[in-house]
N, C-alpha and C positions, 0 to 999 in steps of 0.2 A: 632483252638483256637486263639483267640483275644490278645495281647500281655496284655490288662487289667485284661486279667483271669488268668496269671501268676502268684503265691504266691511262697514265701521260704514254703518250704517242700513238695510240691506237687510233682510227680515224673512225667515227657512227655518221650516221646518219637523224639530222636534227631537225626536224620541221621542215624536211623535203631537201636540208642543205647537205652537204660533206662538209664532215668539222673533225677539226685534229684536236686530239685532247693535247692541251700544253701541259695543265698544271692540274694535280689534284690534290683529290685531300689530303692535309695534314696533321700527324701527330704529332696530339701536343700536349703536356701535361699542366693541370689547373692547380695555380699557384696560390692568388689572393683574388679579392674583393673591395674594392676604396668605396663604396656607396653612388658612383657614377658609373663604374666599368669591371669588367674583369679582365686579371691579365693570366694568360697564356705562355706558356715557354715550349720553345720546336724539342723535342727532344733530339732533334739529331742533332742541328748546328747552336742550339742553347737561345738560338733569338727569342726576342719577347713581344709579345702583342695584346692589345686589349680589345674587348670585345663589348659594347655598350652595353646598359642595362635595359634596354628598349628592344635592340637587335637582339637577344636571348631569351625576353619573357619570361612565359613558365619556366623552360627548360633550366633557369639559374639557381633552382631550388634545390637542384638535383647536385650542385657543384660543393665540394669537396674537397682540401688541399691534396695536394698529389693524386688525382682522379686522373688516367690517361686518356684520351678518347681523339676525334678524329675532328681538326678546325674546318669548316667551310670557306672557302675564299672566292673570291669572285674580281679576277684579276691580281692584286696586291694587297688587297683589301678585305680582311676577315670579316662575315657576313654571318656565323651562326655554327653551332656544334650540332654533331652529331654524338647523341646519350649512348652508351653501352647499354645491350639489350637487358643487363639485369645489373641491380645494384642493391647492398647489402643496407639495410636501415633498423632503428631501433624505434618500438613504438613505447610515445611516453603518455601516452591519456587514450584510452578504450573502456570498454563499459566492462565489467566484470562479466563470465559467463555464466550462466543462469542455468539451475540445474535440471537437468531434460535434456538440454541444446544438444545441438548433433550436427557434426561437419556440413549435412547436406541442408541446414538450416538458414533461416536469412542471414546476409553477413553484416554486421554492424560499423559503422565509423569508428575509425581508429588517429591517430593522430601521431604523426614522425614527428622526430626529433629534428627534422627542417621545417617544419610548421605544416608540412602535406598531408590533408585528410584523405585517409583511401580507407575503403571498405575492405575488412575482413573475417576469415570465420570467426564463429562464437570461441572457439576452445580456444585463442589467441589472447595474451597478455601481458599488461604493464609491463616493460622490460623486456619484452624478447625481441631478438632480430628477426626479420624478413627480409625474403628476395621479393624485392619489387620489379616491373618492369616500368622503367619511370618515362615511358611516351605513353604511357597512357593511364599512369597512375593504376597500376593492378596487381595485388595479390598475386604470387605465383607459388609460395612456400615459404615455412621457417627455415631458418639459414640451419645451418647444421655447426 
């Protein structure tokens, strides 16, 4: 089973047990950052939650005001997001292209405007947008 085919009330099967889903994920749209936490708002009923700077790690690089995506909870208790599979970024420091270079050539470090170094083709430059897929920091395309 696909974690998208997870709903509240369906009953799986968990480590040999039968378990009723109660509650699942929630969308939530990413508000701000205080330097300890980030907070969260439910998009449906407008609550707020915060989500530690330790329980999020990497993934907080990726966070952007009004960014919607999907809270993790674990009981009442928000425990970590889930990133949308692609996200629009700008690259502000990469090596100029060198003339020769060709798409199918090494891909060079580039540097987001969140401070996330990823690797991209050569023909790629200062200033343009990319779709990233930010679980695993990876080049997928220039934004269009």
């Amino acid at each position: 089973m696909q974690a998208n085919d997870i709903r509240k009330g369906i009953v799986i099967i968990f480590d040999g047990d039968l378990c009723k889903v109660m509650e699942f994920r929630h969308e939530m749209e990413y508000l701000y950052s205080d330097g300890h936490a980030h907070h969260f708002m439910n998009t449906e009923n407008y609550e707020q939650v915060e989500i530690s700077e330790e329980d999020l790690g990497d993934a907080a690089a990726w966070l952007a005001p009004g960014l919607k995506l999907q809270v993790q909870f674990h009981e009442t208790k928000p425990i970590g997001i889930e990133l949308p599979k692609t996200v629009k970024a700008k690259i502000v420091n990469t090596e100029p292209m060198v003339k020769g270079s060709t798409a199918s050539a090494s891909y060079k470090p580039a540097t987001l405007e969140n401070g996330v170094v990823i690797q991209v083709p050569p023909f790629v430059t200062d200033g343009e947008e990319i779709i990233v897929d930010p679980t695993d920091n990876r080049y997928l395309e220039r934004a269009r």
